[in-house]
C-alpha positions in Angstrom: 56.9 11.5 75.8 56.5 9.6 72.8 53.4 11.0 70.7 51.5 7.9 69.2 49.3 10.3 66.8 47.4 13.5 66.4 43.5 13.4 66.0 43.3 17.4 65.0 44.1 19.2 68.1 44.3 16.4 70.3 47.9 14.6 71.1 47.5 10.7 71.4 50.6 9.7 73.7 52.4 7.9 76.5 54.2 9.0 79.5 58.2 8.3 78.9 58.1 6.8 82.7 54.6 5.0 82.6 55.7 3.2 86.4 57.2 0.6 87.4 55.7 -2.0 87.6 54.7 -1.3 84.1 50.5 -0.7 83.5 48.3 -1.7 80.9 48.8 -0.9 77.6 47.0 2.6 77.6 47.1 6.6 76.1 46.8 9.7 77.3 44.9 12.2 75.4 45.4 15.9 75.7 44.6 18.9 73.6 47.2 21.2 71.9 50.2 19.7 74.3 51.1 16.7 76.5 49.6 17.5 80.4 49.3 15.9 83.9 45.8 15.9 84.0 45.2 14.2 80.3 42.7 11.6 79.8 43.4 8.1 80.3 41.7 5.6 77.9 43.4 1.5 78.3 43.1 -0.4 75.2 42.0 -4.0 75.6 43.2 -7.5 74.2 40.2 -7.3 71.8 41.6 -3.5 70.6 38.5 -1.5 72.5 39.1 1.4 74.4 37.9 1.6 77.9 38.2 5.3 79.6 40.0 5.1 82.8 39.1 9.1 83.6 38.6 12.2 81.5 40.5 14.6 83.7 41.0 16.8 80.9 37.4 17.2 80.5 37.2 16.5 76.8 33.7 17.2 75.4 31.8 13.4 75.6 30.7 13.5 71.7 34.8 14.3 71.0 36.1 11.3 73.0 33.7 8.9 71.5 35.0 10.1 68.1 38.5 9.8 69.2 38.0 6.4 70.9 36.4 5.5 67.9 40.2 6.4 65.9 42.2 4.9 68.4 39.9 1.6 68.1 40.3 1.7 64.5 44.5 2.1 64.9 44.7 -0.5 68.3 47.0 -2.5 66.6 49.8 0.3 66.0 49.4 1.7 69.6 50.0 -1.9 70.7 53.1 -2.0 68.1 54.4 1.6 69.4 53.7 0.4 73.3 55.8 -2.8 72.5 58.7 -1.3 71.0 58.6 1.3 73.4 58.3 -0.6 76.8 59.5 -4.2 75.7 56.1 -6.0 77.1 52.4 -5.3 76.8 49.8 -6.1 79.3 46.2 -5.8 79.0 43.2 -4.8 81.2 41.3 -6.9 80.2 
C-alpha cells in the first residue's frame, strides 16, 4: 500500500486495490502499521476532509489534529492519488 505520509505514529495511506470501480479520492489512517479496520477520511474538491468512519477508534482531539495536516497537504494526496490510480473523483 502506498504510504502518503506519517503524522508521528500514524500512517497516512491507500489501499493498493482501492475497488473497482475506483472511489473517491480518500486515506486510511492507522497507527504504527497499515490495518483493515483503519479510519477512512475522503478529501473533497475544496481539499477538506470529511470522516467516512473511525474504525480504528482514533482518540477525537487526534483526528481533528490529523485532519487538520491532511487539509493543510490536500493537494499532494490528490497528486499521489492521481499518479497512483490515473483519475481522481471527489465526494463532493
Amino acid at each position: 500500500m502506498p504510504q502518503v505520509f506519517r503524522i508521528g505514529g500514524y500512517w497516512v495511506y491507500f489501499w493498493t486495490n482501492e475497488g473497482d470501480p475506483l472511489g473517491p479520492v480518500h486515506v486510511h489512517i492507522s497507527q504504527g502499521k497499515p490495518s483493515a479496520d483503519a479510519t477512512k477520511v475522503w478529501i473533497t474538491r475544496a481539499g477538506k476532509c470529511l470522516v467516512c468512519h473511525n474504525r480504528s477508534q482514533i482518540p477525537g482531539h487526534v483526528l481533528r489534529n490529523i485532519c487538520r495536516i491532511v487539509e493543510a497537504r490536500s493537494s499532494e494526496v490528490v497528486g499521489k492519488w492521481y499518479a497512483r490510480f490515473g483519475e481522481a473523483r471527489f465526494f463532493c
